[in-house]
C-alpha positions as CSV (number, residue, x, y, z in Angstrom):
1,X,-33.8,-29.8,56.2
2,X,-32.8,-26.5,57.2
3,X,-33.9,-27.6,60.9
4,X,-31.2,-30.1,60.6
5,X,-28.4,-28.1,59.1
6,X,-29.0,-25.6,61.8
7,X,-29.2,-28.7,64.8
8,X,-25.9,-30.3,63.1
9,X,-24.0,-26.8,63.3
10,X,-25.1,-25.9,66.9
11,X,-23.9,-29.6,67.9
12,X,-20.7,-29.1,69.6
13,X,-20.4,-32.7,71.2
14,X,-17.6,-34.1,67.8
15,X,-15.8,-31.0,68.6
16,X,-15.5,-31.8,72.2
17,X,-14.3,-35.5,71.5
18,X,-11.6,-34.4,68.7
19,X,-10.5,-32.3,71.5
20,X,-10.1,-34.9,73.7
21,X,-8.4,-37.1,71.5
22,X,-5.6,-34.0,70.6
23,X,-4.9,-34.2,74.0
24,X,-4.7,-37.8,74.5
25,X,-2.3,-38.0,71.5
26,X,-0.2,-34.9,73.0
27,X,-0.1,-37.1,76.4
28,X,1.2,-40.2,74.5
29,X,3.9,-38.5,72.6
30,X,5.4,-36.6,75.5
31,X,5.4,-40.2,77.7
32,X,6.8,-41.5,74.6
33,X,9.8,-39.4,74.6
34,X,9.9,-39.3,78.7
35,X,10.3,-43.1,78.7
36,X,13.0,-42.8,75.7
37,X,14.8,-40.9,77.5
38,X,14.7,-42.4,80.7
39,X,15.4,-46.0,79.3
40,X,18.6,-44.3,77.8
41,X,20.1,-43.6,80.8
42,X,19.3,-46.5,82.5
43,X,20.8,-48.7,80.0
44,X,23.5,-46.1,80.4
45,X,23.7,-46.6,83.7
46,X,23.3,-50.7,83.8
47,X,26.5,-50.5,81.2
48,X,28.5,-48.5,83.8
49,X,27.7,-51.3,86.6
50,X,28.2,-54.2,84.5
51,X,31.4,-53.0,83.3
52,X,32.3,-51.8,87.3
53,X,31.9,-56.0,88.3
54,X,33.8,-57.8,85.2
């Protein structure tokens, strides 16, 4: 048992995979707010040239 426990401790490969996913998650929430904010000024911008032809 206490071959185990000492295995399980040493075993970094969980670690490695939460770290992966913390980034992944970082990754999604700053493409997140780039495409928010980018989809805000285009509709900005389509406004501006639907208004310029009616």
């Amino acid at each position: 048992m206490q071959k185990f426990i000492s295995r399980f401790a040493k075993n970094e490969s969980g670690a490695t995979a939460i770290e992966y996913g913390l980034i992944a998650a970082l990754i999604a929430v700053v493409v997140i707010g780039i495409l928010t904010t980018v989809g805000q000024n285009l509709l900005a911008r389509l406004t501006e040239v639907a208004n310029g032809l009616a």
